[in-house]
Backbone bond lengths (Angstrom), bond angles and torsions (degrees), N, CA, C in turn:
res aa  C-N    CA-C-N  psi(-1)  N-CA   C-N-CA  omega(-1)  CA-C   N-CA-C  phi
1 X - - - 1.455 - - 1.529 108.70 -
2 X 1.075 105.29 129.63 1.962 113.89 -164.33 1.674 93.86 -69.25
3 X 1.023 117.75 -29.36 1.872 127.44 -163.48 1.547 102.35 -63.32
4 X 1.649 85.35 -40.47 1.634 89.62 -157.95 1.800 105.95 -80.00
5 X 1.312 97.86 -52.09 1.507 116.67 176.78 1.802 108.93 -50.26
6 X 1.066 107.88 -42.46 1.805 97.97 167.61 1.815 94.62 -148.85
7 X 1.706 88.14 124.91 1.390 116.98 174.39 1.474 114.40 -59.09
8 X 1.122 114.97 165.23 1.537 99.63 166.54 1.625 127.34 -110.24
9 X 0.631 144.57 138.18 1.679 142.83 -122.08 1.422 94.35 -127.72
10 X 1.285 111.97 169.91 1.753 116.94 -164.50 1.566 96.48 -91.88
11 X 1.803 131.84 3.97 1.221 104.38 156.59 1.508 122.21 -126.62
12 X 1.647 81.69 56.34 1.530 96.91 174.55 1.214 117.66 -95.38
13 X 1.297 123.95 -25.62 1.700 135.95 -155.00 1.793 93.65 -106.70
14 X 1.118 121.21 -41.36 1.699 122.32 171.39 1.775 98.62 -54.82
15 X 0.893 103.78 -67.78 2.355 100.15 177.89 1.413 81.29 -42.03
16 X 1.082 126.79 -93.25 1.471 127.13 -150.13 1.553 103.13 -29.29
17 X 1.704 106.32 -66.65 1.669 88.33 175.67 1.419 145.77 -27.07
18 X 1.546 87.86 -49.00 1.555 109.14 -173.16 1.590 97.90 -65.40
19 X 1.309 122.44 -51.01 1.497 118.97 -165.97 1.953 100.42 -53.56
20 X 1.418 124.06 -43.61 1.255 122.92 176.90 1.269 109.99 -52.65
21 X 1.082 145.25 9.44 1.594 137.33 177.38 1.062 76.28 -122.28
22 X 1.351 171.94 9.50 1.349 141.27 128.63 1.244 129.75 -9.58
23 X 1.485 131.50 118.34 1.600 113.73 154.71 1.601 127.38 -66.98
24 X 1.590 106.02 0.28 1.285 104.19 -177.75 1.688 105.35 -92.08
25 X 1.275 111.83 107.25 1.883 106.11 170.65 1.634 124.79 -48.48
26 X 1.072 101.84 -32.79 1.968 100.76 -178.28 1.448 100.60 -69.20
27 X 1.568 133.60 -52.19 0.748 139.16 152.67 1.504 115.17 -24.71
28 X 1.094 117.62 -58.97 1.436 111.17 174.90 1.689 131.69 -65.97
29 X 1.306 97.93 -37.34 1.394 106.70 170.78 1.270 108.25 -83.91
30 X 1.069 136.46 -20.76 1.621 124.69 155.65 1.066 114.13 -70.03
31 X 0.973 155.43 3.14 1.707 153.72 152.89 1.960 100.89 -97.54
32 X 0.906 113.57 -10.76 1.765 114.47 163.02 1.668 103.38 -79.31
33 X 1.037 119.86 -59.81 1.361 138.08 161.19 1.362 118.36 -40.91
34 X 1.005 129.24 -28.67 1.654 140.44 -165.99 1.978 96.67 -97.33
35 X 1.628 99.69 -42.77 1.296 118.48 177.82 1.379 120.55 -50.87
36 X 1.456 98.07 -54.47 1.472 104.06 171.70 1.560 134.80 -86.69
37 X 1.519 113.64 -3.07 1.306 125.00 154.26 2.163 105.35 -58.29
38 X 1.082 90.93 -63.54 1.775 105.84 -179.91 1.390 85.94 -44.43
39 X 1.179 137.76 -91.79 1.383 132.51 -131.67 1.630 96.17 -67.03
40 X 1.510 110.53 -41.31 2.126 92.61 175.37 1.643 117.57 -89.53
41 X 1.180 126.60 1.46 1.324 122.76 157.48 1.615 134.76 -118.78
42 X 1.697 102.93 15.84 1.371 104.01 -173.97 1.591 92.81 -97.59
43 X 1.678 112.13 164.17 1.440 117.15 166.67 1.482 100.02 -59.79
44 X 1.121 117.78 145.56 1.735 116.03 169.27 1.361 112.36 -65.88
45 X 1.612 119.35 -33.34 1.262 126.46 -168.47 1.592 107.47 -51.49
46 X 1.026 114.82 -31.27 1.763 147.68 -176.80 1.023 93.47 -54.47
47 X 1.397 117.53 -72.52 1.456 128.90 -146.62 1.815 111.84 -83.85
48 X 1.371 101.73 -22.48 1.361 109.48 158.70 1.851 114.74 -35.11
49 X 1.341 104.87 -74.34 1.438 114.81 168.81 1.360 128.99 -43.78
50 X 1.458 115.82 -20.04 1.630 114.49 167.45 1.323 101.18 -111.12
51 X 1.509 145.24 34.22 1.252 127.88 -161.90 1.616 105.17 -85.49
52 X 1.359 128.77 -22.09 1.424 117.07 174.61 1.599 114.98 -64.72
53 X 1.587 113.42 -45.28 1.036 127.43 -172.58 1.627 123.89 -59.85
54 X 1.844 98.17 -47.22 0.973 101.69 170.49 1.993 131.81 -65.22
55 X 1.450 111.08 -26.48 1.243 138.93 175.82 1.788 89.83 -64.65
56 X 1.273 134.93 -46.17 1.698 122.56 -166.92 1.361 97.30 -81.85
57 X 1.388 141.88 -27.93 0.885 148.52 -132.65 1.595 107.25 -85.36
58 X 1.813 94.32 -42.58 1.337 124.51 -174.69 1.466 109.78 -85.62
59 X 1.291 115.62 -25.99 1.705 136.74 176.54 1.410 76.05 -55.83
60 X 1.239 128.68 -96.45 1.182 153.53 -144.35 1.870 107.80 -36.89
61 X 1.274 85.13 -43.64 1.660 104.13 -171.86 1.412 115.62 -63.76
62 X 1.841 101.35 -25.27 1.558 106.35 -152.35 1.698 89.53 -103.90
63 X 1.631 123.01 -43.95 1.216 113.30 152.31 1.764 139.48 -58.17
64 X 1.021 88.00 18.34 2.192 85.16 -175.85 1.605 89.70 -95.92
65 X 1.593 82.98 156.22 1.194 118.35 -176.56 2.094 120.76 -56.63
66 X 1.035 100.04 -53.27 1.546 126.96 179.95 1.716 100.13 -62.31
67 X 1.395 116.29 114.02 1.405 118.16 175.17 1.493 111.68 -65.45
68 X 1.652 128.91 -27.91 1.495 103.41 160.84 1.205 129.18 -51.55
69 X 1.883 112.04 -38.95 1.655 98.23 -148.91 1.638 91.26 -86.99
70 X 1.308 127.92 -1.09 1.582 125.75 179.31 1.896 92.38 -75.96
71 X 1.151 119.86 -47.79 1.247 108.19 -178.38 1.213 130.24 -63.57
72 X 0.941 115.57 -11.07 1.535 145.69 -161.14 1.620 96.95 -85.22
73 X 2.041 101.19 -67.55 1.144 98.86 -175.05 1.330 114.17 -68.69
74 X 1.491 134.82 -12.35 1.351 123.16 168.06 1.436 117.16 -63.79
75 X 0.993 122.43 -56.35 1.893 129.05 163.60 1.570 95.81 -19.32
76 X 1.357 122.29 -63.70 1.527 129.48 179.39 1.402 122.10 -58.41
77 X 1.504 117.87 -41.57 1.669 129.92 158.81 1.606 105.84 -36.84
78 X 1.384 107.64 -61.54 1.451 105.14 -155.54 1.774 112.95 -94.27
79 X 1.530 97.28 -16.26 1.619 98.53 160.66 1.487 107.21 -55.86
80 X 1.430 131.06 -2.06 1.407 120.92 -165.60 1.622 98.87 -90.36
81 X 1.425 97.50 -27.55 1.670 84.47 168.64 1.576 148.50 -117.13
82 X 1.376 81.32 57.32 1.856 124.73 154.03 1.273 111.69 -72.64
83 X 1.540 107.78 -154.89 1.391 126.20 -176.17 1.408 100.67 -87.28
84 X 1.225 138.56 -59.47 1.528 130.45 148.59 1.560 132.78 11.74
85 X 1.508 96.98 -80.95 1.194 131.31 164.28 1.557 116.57 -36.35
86 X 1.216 121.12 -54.96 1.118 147.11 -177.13 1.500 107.73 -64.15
87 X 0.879 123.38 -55.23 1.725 153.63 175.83 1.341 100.48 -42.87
88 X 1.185 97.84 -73.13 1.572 104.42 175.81 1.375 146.80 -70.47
89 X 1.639 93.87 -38.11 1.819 88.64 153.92 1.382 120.86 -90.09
90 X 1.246 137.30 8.31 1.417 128.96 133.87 1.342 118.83 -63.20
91 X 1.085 137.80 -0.04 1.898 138.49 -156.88 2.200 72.43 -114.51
92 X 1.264 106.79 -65.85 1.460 95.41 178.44 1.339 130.20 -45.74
93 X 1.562 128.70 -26.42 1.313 137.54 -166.00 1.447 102.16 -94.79
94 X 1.064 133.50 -36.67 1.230 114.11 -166.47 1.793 102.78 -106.18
């Protein structure tokens, strides 16, 4: 499993950002897509540490222009309510 074999590191999700200001949409929806691999195969513990970033990321996804990469970022919306998901809005609640 590629996830497991290399983690993803805190300057993984900044590229990703940057790729979302792309004018290219595939480009964009492949980093929506990339998003939602991370959020169902990363440890959550992980994802704790990018949780602001990752939350704009998906903003971003759900406001773009291009009806794939909005779909894209929905796939990523609702991966939130996994084990992920879970992770993180408990890290918010308490």
């Amino acid at each position: 499993d590629i996830f497991r074999a290399h983690p993803m590191t805190r300057t993984t999700l900044p590229k990703l950002q940057d790729a979302m200001a792309s004018q290219n949409k595939m480009l964009r929806s492949t980093v929506m897509d990339l998003l939602d691999l991370i959020l169902t195969k990363e440890r959550p513990e992980l994802l704790l540490e990018m949780q602001d970033a990752l939350e704009k990321a998906i903003k971003q996804g759900l406001l773009d222009a291009a009806p794939n990469v909005r779909e894209a970022a929905r796939k990523c919306f609702w991966a939130l309510s996994g084990p992920a998901g879970l992770v993180l809005l408990a890290a918010k609640i308490e």
